[in-house]
PLY file of the C-alpha trace (Angstrom):
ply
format ascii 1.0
element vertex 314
property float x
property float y
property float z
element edge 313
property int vertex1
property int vertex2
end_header
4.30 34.26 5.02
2.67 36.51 7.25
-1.20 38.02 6.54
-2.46 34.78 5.21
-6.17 34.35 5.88
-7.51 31.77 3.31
-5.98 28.46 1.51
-6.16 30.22 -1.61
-4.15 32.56 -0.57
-0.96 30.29 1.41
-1.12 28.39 -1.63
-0.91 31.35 -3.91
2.22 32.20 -1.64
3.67 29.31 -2.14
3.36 29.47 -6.09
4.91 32.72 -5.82
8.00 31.74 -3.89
8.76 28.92 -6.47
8.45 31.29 -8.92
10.95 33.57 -7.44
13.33 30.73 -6.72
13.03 29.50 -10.29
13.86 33.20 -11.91
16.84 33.52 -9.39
18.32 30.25 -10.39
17.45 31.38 -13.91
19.30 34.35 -13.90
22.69 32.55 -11.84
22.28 29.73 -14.57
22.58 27.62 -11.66
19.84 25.11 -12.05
21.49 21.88 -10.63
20.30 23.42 -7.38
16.74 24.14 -7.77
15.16 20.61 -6.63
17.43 20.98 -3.51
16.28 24.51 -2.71
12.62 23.66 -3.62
12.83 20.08 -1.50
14.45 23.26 1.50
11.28 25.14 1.22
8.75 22.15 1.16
10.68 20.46 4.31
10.65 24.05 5.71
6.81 24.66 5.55
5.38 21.25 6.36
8.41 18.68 7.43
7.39 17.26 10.75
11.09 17.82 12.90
10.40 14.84 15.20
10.83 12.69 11.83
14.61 13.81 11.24
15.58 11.31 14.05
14.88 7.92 12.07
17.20 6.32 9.58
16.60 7.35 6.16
13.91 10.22 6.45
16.39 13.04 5.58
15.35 13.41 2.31
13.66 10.76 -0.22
16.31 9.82 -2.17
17.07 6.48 -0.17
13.88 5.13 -0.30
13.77 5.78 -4.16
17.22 3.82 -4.84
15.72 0.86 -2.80
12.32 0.89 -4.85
14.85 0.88 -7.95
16.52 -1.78 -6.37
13.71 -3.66 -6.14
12.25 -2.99 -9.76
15.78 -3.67 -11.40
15.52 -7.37 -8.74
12.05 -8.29 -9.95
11.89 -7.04 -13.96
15.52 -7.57 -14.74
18.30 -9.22 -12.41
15.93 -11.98 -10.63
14.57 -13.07 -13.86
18.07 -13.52 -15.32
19.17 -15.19 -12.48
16.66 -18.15 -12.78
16.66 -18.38 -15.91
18.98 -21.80 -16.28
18.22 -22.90 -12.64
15.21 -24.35 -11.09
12.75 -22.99 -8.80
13.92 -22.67 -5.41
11.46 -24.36 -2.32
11.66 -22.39 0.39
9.06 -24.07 2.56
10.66 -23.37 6.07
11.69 -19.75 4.86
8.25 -18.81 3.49
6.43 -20.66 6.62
9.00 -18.00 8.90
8.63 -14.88 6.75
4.65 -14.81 6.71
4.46 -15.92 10.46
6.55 -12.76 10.96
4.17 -10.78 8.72
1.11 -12.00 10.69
2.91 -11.18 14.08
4.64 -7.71 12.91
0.57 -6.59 11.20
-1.22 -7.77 14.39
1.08 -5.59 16.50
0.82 -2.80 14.26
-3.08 -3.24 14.04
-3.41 -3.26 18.20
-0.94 -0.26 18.48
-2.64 2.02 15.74
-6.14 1.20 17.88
-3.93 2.43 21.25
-2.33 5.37 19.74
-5.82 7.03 18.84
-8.09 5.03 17.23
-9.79 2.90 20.02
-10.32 5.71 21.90
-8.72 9.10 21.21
-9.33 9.51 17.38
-12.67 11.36 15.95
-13.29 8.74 13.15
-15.22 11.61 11.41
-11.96 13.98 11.07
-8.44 13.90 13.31
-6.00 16.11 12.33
-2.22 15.49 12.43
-1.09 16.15 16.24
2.32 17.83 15.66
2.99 18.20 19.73
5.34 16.07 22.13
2.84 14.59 24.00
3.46 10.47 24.40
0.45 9.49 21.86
1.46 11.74 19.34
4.99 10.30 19.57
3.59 6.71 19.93
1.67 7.21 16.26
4.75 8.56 15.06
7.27 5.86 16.04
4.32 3.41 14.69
4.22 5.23 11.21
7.67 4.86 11.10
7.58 1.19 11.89
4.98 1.06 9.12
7.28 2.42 6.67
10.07 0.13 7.75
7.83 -2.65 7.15
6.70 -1.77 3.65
10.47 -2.42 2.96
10.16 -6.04 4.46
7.46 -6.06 2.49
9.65 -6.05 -0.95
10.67 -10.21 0.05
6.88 -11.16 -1.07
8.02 -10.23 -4.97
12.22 -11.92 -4.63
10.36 -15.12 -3.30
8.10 -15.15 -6.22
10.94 -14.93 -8.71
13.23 -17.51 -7.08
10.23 -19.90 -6.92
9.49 -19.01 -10.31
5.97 -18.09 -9.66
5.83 -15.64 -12.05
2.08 -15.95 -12.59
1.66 -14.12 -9.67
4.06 -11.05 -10.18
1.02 -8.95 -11.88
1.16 -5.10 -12.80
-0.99 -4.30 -9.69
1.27 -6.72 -7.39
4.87 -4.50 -8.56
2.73 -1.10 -8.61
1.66 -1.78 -4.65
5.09 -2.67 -3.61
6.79 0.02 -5.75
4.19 2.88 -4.48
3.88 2.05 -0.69
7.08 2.55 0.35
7.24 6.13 -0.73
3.28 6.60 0.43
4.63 5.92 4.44
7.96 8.13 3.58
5.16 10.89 3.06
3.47 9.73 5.62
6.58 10.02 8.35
7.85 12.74 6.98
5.28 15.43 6.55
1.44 13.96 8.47
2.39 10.83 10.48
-1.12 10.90 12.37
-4.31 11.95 12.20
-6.89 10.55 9.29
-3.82 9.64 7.58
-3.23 6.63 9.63
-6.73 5.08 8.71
-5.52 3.49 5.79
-3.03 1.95 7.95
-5.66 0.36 10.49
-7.45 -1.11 7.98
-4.14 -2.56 5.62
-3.08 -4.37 9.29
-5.86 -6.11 9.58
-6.13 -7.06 6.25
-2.78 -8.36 6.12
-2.60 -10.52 9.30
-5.14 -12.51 7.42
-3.54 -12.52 4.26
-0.28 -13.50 5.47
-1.98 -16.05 7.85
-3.26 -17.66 4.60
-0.09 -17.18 3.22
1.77 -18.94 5.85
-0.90 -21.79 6.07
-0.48 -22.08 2.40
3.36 -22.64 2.65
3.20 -25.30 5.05
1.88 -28.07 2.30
-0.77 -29.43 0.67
-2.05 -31.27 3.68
-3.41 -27.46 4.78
-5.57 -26.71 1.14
-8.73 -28.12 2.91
-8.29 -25.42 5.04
-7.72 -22.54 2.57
-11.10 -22.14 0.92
-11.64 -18.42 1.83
-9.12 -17.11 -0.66
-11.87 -15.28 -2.61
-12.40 -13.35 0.49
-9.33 -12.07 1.07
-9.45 -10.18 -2.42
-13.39 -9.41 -1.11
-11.74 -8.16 2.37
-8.85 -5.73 0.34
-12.07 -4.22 -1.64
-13.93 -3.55 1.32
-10.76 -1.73 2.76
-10.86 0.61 -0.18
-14.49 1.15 -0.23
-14.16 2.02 3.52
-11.08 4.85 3.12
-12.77 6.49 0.18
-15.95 7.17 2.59
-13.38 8.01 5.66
-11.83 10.28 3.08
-14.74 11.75 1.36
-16.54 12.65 4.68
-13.06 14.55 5.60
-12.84 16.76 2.65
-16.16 17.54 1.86
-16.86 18.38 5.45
-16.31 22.26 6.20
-15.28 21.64 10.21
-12.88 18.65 9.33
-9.10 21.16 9.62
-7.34 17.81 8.33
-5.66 18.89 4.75
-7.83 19.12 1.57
-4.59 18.63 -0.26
-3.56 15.52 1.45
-6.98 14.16 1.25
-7.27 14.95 -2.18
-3.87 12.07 -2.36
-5.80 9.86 -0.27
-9.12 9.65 -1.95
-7.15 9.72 -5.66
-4.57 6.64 -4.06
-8.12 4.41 -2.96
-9.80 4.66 -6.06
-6.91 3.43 -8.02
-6.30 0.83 -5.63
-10.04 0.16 -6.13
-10.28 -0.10 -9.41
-7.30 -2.35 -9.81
-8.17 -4.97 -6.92
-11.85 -5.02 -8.92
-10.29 -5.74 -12.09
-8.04 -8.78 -10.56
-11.31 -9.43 -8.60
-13.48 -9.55 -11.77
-10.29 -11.22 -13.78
-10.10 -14.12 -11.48
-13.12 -15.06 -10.06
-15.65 -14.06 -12.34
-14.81 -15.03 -15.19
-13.15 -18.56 -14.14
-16.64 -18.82 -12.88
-18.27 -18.40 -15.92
-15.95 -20.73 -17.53
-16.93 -23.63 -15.61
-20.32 -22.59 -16.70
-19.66 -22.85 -19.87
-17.61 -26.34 -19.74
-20.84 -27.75 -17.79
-23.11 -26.67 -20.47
-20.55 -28.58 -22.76
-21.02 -31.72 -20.90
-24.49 -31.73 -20.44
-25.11 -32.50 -24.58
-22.09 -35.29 -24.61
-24.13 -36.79 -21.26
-27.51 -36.50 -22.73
-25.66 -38.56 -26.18
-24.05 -40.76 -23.75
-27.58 -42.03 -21.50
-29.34 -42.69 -24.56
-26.69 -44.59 -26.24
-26.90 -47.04 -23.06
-30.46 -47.00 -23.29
-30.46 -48.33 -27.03
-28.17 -51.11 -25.99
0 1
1 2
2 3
3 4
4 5
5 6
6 7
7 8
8 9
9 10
10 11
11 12
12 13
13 14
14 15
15 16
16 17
17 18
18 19
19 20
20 21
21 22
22 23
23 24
24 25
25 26
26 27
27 28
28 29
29 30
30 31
31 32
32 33
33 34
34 35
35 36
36 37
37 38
38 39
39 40
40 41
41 42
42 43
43 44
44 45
45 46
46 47
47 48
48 49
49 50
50 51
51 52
52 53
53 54
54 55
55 56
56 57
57 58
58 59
59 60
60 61
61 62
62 63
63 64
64 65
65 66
66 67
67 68
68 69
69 70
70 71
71 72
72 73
73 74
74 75
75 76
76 77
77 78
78 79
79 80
80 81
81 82
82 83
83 84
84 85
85 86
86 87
87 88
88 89
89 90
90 91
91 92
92 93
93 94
94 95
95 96
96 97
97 98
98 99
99 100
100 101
101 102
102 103
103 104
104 105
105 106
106 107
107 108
108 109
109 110
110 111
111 112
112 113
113 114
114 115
115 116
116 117
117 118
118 119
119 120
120 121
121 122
122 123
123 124
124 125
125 126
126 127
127 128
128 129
129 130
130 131
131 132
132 133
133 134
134 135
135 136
136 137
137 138
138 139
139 140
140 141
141 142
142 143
143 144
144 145
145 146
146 147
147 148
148 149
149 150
150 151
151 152
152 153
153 154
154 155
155 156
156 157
157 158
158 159
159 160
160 161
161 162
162 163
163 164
164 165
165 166
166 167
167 168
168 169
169 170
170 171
171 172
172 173
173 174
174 175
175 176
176 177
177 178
178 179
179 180
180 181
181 182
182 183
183 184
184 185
185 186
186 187
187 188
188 189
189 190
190 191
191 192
192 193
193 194
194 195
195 196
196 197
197 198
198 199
199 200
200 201
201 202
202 203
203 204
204 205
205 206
206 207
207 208
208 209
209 210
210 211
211 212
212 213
213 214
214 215
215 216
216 217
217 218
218 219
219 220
220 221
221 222
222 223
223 224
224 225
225 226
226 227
227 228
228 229
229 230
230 231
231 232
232 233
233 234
234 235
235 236
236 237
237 238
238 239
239 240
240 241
241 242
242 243
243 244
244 245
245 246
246 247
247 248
248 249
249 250
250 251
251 252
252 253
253 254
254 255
255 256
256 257
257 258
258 259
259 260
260 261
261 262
262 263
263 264
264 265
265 266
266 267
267 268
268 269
269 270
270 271
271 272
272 273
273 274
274 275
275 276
276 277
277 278
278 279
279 280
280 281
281 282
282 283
283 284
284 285
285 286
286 287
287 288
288 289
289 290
290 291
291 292
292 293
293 294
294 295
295 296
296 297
297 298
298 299
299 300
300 301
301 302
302 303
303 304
304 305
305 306
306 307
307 308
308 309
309 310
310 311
311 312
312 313
């Protein structure tokens, strides 16, 4: 691909390739091995070779089956399974997982800040660094990590089924989990640094407080005093959004930023969904429970009013 002096044109290029790839296979009838030779080209061009060393980041395939796994767990096997029994406790396991949650985020929150973004990172634009150097293969280990633990990640769902909570298995709750694991495959595979990793910082800290409530929340009733700040942790997962669509809008709009217009096309597209759909559980469960006790204390307020002057005629 050699003469290239615009993005039009490498991405023309590329088009043009495919093309050629699909017309050979066309011709050799041989179309069982197109997706392998196109997933070859795209690995080719803009795999990052340091990721070929961890587990499962040869191609995608893995980390598909286990988000079928999980779907088949959650929509058809799991439910199936509890059907006839009843719902399982798991106080000591749940108090264990989330402490784990909280310690595994915290460490992942300090080590994104040490690997670039305390002091190393422009928070205006950073670009993938692709070299050997011991940050660059201190973010990448840590993206990695943060894929593995998207996996871990798939327990929150299976202990909602075997409790029986099934309340709070919502569409937004199985898209996250379904979507993130294959988000941080992308991430390892192909731009595991750079502005890509701001989501990241922000999700840490988010979730060391949300599975610090969780965990808190597990231990008993005793503890509910203490959990009165649940409306701001769905507050807190807003503000992350709000914050990576400006991170990401400043990046692609900005001439000097070299970090991929493509990729933060992905980004910008993946916040506002996430946006919109953390607003409409936001709206769905505080706003209007709050303007149902509104309307029950208007009810009252008649049926008190009857009430007074009923003891005042006696």
């Amino acid at each position: 691909m050699e003469n290239i002096t615009s993005n039009f044109d490498y991405a023309a290029e590329i088009v043009k390739v495919a093309f050629e790839e699909l017309n050979t296979h066309h011709l050799s009838g041989n179309y069982t091995g197109l997706i392998p030779r196109y997933y070859w080209l795209v690995e080719e061009e803009y795999g990052d070779p340091r990721a070929k060393r961890f587990p499962l980041m040869d191609n995608p395939l893995p980390t598909f089956g286990l988000v079928g796994l999980y779907l088949s767990w959650v929509l058809v096997v799991g439910p199936m399974f509890m059907r006839d029994r009843k719902p399982f406790q798991l106080r000591q396991t749940l108090i264990v997982y989330n402490a784990f949650q909280v310690l595994l985020s915290g460490y992942m929150f300090y080590e994104h800040l040490m690997a670039g973004w305390l002091n190393l990172y422009n928070l205006k634009c950073q670009p993938v660094d692709y070299s050997d150097g011991p940050m660059s293969k201190r973010m990448l280990n840590l993206c990695y990590i943060y894929y593995l633990s998207k996996l871990t990640e798939f327990a929150d769902t299976i202990f909602f089924v075997l409790r029986k909570k099934t309340s709070q298995i919502t569409w937004l709750h199985v898209y996250h989990h379904s979507l993130t694991p294959l988000e941080t495959w992308v991430l390892v595979k192909f731009i595991a640094g750079g502005n890509a990793t701001f989501p990241n910082l922000l999700n840490n800290f988010v979730h060391v407080c949300m599975y610090f409530y969780y965990m808190m929340s597990a231990m008993g009733p005793e503890y509910s005093k203490f959990l009165w700040w649940k409306k701001y942790m769905t507050e807190l997962q807003i503000a992350q959004f709000i914050l990576c669509i400006g991170h990401t809008i400043r990046a692609l709009f900005s001439n000097q930023c070299k970090f991929s217009k493509f990729i933060s096309s992905l980004l910008l597209l993946n916040s506002l969904i996430f946006f919109c759909l953390f607003m409409n559980f936001y709206i769905q469960s505080y706003k209007k429970s709050n303007n149902n006790k509104l309307e029950a204390a208007k009810c009252k307020e008649p049926v008190k009013a009857v009430e007074g002057a009923k003891v005042k005629a006696n």
